[in-house]
C-alpha positions as CSV (number, residue, x, y, z in Angstrom):
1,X,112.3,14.2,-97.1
2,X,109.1,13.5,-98.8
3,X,107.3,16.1,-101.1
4,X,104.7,16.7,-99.0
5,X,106.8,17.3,-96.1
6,X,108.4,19.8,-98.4
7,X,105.4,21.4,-99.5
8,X,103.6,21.3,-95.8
9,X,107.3,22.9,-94.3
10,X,106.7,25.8,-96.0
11,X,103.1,26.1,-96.4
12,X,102.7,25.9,-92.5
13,X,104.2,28.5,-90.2
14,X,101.7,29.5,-88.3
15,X,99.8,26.7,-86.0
16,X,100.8,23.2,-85.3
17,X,100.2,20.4,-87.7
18,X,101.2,16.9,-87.0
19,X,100.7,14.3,-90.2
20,X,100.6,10.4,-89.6
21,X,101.5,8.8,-92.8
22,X,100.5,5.4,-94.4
23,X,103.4,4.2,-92.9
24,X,103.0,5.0,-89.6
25,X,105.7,7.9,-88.8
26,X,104.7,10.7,-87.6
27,X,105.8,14.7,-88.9
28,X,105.0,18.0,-87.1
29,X,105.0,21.5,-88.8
30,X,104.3,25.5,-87.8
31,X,104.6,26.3,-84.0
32,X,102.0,26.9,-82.1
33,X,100.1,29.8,-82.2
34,X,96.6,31.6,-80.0
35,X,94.5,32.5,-82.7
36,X,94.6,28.9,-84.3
37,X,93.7,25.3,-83.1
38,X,96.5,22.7,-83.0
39,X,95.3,20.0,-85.8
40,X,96.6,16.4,-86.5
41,X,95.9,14.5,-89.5
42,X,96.2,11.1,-90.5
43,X,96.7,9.9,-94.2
44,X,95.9,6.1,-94.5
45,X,96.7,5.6,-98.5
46,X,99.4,6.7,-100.9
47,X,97.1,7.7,-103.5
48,X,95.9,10.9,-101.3
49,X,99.7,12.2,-102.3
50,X,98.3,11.8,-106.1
51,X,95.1,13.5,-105.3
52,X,96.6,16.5,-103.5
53,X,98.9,17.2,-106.3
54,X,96.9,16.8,-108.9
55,X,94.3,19.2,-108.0
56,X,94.5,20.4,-104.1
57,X,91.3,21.0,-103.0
58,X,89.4,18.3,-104.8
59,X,91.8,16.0,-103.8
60,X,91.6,17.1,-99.7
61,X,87.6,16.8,-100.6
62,X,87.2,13.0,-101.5
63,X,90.4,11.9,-99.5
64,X,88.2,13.3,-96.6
65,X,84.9,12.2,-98.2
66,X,86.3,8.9,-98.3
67,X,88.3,8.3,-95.1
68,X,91.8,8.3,-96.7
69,X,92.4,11.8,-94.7
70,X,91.2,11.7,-91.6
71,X,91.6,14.8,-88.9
72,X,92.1,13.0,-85.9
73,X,92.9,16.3,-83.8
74,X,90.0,19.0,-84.5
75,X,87.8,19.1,-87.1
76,X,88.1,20.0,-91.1
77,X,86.9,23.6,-90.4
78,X,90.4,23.7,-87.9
79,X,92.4,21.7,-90.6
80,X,90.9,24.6,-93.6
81,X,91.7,27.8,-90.7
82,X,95.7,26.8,-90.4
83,X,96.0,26.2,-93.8
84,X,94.4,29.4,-95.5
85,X,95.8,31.7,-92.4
86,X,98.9,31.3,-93.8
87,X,98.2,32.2,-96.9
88,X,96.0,35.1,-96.6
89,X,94.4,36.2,-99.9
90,X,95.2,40.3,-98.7
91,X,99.2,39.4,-97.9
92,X,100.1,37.7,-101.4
93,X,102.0,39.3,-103.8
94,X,100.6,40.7,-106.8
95,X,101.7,38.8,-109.9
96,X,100.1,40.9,-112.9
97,X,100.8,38.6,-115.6
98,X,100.1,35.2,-113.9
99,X,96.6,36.7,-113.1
100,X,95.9,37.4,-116.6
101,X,96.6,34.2,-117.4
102,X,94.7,32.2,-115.2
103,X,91.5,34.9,-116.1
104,X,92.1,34.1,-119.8
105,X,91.9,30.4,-118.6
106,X,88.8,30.5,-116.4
107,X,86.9,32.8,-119.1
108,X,87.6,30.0,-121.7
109,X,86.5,27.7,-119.5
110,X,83.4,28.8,-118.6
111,X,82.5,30.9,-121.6
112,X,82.2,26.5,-123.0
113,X,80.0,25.5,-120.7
114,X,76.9,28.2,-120.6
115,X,73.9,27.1,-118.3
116,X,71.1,26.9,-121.1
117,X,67.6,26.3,-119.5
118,X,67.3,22.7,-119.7
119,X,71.1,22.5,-118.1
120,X,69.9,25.3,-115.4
121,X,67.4,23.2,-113.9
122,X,69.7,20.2,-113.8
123,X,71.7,22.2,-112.4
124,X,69.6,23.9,-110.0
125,X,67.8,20.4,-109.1
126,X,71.0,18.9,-107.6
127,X,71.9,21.0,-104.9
128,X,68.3,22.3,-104.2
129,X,66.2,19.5,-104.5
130,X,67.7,17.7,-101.5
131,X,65.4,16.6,-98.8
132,X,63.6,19.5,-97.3
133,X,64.4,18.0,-93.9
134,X,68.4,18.8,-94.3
135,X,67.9,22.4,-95.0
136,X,65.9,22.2,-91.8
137,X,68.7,20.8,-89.6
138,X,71.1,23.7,-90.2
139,X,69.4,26.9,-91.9
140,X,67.3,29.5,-90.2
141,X,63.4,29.0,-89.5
142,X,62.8,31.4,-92.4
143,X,65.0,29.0,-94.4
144,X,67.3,32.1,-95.4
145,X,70.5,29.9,-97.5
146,X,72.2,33.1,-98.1
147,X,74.4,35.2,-96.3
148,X,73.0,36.9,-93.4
149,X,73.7,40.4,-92.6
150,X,74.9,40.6,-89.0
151,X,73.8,44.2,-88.0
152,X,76.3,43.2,-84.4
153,X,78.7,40.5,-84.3
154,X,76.3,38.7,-81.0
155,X,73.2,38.2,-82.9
156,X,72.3,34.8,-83.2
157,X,71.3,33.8,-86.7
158,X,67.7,34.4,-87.0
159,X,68.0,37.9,-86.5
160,X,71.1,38.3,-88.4
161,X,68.6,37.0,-91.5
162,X,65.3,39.0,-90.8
163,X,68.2,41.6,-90.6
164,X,69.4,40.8,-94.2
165,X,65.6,40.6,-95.0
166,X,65.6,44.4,-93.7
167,X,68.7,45.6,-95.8
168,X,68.1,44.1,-98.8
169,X,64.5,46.0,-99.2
170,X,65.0,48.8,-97.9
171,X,67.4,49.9,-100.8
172,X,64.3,48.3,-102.9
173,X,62.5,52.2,-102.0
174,X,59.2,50.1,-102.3
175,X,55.7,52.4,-102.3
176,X,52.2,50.8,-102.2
177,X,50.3,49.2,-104.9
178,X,54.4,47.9,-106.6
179,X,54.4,44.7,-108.1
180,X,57.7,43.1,-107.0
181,X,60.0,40.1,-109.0
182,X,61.7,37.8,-106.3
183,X,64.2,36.1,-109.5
184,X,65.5,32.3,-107.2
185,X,62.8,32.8,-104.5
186,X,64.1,29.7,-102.6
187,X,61.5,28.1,-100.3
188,X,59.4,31.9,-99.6
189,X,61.1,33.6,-96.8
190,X,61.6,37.1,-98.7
191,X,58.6,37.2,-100.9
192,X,56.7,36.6,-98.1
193,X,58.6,39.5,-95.8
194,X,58.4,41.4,-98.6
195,X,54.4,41.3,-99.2
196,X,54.3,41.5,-94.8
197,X,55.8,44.5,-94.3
198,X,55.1,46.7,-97.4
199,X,51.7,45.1,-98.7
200,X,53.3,45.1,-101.9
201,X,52.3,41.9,-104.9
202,X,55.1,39.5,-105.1
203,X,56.1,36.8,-107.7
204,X,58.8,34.5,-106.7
205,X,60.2,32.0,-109.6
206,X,62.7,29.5,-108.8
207,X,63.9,26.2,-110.7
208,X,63.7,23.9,-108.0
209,X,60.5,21.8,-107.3
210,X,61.3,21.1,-103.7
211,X,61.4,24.8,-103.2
212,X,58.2,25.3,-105.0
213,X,56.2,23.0,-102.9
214,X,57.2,24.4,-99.7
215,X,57.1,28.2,-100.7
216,X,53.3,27.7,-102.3
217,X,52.9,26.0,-99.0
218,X,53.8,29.0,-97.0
219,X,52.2,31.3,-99.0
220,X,48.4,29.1,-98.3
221,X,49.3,28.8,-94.8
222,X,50.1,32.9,-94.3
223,X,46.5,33.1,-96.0
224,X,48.6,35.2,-98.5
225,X,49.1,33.0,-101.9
226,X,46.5,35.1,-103.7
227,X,49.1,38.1,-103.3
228,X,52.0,36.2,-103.0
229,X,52.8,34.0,-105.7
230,X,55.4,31.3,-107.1
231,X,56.3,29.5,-110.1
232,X,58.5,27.3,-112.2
233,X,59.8,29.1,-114.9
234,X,63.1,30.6,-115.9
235,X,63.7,34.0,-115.9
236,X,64.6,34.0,-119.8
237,X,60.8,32.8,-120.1
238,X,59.0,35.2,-117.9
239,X,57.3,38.6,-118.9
240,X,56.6,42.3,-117.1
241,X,56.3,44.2,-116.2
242,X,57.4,45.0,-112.4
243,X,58.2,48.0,-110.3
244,X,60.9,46.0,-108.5
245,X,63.5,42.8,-108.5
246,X,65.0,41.6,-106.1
247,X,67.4,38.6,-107.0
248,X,69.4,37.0,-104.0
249,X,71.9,34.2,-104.4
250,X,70.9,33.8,-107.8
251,X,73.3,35.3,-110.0
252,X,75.9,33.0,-109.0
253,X,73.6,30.1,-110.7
254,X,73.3,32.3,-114.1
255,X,76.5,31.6,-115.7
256,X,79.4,33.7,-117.4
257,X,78.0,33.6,-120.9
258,X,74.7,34.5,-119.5
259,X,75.0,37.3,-117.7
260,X,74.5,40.4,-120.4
261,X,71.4,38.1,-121.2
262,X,70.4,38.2,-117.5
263,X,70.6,41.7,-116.9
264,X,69.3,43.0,-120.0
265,X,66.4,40.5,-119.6
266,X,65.9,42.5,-116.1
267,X,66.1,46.0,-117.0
268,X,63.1,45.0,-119.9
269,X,61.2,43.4,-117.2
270,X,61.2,46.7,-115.2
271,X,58.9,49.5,-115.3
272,X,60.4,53.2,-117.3
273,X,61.1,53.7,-113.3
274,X,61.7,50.6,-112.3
275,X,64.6,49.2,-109.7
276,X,66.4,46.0,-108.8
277,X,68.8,45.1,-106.3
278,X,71.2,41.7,-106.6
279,X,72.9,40.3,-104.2
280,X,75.7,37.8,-105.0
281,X,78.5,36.0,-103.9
282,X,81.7,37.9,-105.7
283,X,85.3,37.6,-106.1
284,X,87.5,40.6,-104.6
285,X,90.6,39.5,-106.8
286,X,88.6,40.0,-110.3
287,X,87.6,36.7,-113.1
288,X,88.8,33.5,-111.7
289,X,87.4,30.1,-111.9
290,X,85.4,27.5,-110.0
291,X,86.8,24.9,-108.4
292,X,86.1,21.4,-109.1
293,X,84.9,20.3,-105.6
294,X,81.9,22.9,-106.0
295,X,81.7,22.1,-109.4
296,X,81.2,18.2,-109.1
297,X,79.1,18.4,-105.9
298,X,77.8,21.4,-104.4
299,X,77.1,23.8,-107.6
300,X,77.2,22.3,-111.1
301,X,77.4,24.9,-113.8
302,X,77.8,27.5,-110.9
303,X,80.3,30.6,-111.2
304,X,81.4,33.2,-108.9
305,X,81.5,36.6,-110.4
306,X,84.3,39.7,-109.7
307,X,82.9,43.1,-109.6
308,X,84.3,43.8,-113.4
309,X,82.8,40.9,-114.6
310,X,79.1,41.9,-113.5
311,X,80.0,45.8,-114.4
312,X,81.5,44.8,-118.0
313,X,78.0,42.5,-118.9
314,X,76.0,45.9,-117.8
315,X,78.1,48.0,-120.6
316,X,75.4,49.2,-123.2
317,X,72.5,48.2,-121.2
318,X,70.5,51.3,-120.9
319,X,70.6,51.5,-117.1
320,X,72.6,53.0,-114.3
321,X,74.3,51.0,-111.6
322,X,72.3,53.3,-108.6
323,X,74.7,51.6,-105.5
324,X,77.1,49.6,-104.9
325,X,77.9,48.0,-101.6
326,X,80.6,45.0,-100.9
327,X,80.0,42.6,-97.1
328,X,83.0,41.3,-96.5
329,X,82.6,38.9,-93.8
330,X,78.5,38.6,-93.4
331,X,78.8,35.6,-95.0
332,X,81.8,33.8,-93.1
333,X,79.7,34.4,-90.1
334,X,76.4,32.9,-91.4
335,X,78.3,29.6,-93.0
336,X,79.6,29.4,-89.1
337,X,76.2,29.2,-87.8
338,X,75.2,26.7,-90.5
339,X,78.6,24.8,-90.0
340,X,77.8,24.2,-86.4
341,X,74.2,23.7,-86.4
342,X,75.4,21.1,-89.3
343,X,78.0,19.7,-87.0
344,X,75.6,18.9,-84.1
345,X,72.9,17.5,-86.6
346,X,75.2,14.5,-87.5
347,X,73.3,11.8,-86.7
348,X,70.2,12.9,-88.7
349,X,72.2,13.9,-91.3
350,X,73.9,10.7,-91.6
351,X,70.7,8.7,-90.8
352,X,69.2,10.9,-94.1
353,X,71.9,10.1,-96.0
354,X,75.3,8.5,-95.4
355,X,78.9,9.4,-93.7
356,X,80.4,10.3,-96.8
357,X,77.5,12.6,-97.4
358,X,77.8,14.5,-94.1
359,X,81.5,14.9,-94.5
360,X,80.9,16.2,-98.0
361,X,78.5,19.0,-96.6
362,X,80.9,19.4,-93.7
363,X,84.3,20.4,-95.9
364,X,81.8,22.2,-98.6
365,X,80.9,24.5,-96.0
366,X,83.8,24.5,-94.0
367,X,85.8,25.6,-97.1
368,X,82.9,28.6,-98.3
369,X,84.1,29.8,-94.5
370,X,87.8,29.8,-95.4
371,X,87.3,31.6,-98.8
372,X,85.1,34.5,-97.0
373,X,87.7,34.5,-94.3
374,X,90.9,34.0,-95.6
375,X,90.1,34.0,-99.2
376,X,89.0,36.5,-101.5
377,X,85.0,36.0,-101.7
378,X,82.7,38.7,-100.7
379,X,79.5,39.2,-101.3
380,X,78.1,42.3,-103.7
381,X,75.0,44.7,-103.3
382,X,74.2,46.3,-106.6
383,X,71.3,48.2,-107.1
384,X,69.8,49.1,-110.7
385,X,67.3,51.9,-111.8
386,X,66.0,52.5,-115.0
387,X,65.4,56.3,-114.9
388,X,68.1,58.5,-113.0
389,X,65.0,59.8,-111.1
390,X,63.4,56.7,-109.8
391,X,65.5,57.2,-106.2
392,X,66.5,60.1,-103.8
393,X,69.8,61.9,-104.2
394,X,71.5,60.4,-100.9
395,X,71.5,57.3,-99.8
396,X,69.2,58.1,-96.5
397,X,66.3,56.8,-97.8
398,X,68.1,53.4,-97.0
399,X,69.3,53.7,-93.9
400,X,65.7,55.4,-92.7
401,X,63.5,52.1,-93.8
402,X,66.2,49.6,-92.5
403,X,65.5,51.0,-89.4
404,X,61.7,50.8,-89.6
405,X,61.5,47.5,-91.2
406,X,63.8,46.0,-88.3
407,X,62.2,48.2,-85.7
408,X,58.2,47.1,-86.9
């Protein structure tokens, strides 16, 4: 029996997989099962067996980037389901000492390779910086790429993000006359809410010049841009003060070695009673490491924090973690919606680009759904204050302006 008939016996129990091999014959492994699609695969070269041991998921990546693994029954999203249900992240055993060691491994790691400015726009330029026209094909029309916050399983998309919109300011406690930070703006879509619904000054910074364009656009176009403002800067180079940040999806972008520098460079931008809230991607099973699919073509320099790792860089920064709140699968819902409306854009996508590009995009986003739902990413709510006075005692102020700011 070949290896990979070995590894695939006992990887697969659950759901049917059938493998064609370069040679021809045929394999089958699991049993069938309801909750999971019945996939077939076909391997066309040798040289996937090398790829897949030497590191598993970038070698499934470019195999099925470059047409040596092909899923000739379902689709990669079916292919990533089967093979992460059986290995849920909650149903593993807990090995203490092999998880210190691979977080001594992945702190090394990343702790060499710090985003410095110059590197952070690189960085930031290659996934951002795409044509406008493919964020169009699968995001929201607010162009909201970050997870949504589905207030009911049903809602479509668009109101799961003006929903997210909603629950990320309303823990903001903005008053008139604030002066708000929006740290990785993206292309508008919350500075703008922001300024709409509580009048309140916004600057949005991002890194990307694509983004920029648009968001200034939007801002001239609302008849706003004298009150809602954007630039191209780095947060390491901007000054205060401001009653509020608000940083979404950015944090992820910062890097490990940076992240003391980034939230000590927040607290000094706020106001004595200033607040922030950040919302970020985070790992439920503490420091770990990125892969290198994302690494080499979806997030260069990126690096997904655990709830330690953010809570350790705060130590000795003279501010108090206000709230904490973890959405568990928020964000395997919204990469659903983008995988599908991704899916049935094809044609333009491969038209903008190429085929290897589209499946690329396809088994990036098909594996950020496995990791929320199988896996152990989350996403993290923190909120910030500077003075222990700057908010109400309870946390009804929150839940009483979420339900204004969706209800207006």
């Amino acid at each position: 029996m070949a290896l990979i008939d070995v590894f695939l016996s006992r990887a697969i129990k659950r759901g049917r997989l059938t493998l064609t091999k370069p040679d021809g014959s045929t394999a089958s492994f699991g049993s069938d099962d309801p909750a999971l699609k019945p996939v077939a695969i076909r391997i066309t070269d040798r040289s996937v067996y090398r790829a897949l041991a030497a590191d598993p998921a970038l070698g499934a990546g470019e195999s099925f980037m470059d047409g040596t693994l092909i899923v000739e029954q379902g689709d990669i999203l079916d292919l990533l389901l089967l093979a992460t249900a059986n290995s849920r992240w909650e149903n593993g055993v807990n090995r203490l000492a092999a998880n210190r060691w691979r977080t001594l491994k992945g702190q090394i790691r990343h702790r060499l390779t710090g985003n410095q400015a110059k590197a952070s726009k690189r960085n930031v330029a290659h996934h951002y910086d795409l044509s406008d026209r493919l964020y169009d094909l699968f995001l929201d029309t607010d162009k909201q790429y970050s997870c949504a916050y589905y207030a009911d399983p049903t809602h479509s998309l668009e109101q799961a993000q003006a929903d997210k919109k909603a629950h990320i300011v309303a823990k903001l406690a903005l008053a008139p006359g604030m002066r708000v930070l929006d740290i990785g703006c993206g292309w508008g879509g919350m500075a703008l809410y922001i300024h709409a619904k509580t009048g309140a000054e916004v600057l949005g910074i991002t890194l990307s010049e694509e983004q920029l364009k648009v968001a200034r656009r939007r801002a001239e176009e609302a008849g706003v841009a004298d009150r809602v403002k954007f630039e191209l800067i780095d947060y390491r180079a901007l000054e205060g003060p401001f009653d509020r940040i608000v940083s979404v999806g950015m944090f992820e972008h910062v890097g490990l070695r940076n992240f003391r520098t980034y939230l000590s460079k927040c607290r000094d931008l706020l106001t004595p009673d200033g607040v922030m809230l950040l919302h970020t991607i985070g790992r439920a099973d503490g420091p770990n490491f990125t892969d290198k699919f994302t690494d080499k073509y979806i997030f260069p320099g990126g690096y997904i924090p655990a709830l330690s790792e953010v809570l350790h860089a705060n130590e000795f920064i003279r501010w108090f973690v206000t709230d904490v709140e973890v959405l568990r699968l928020h964000y395997a819902m919204t990469l659903r919606a983008w995988y599908e409306r991704t899916v049935a854009e094809r044609d333009a996508i491969v038209a903008l680009y190429d085929e290897r590009f589209f499946r690329m995009w396809t088994f990036y986003l098909a594996g950020a759904i496995v990791s929320f739902t199988n896996g152990p990413l989350v996403n993290y709510q923190i909120q910030f204050s500077r003075d222990r006075l700057a908010l109400p005692l309870t946390r009804d102020y929150m839940i009483e302006e979420e339900r204004r700011l969706r209800g207006s």
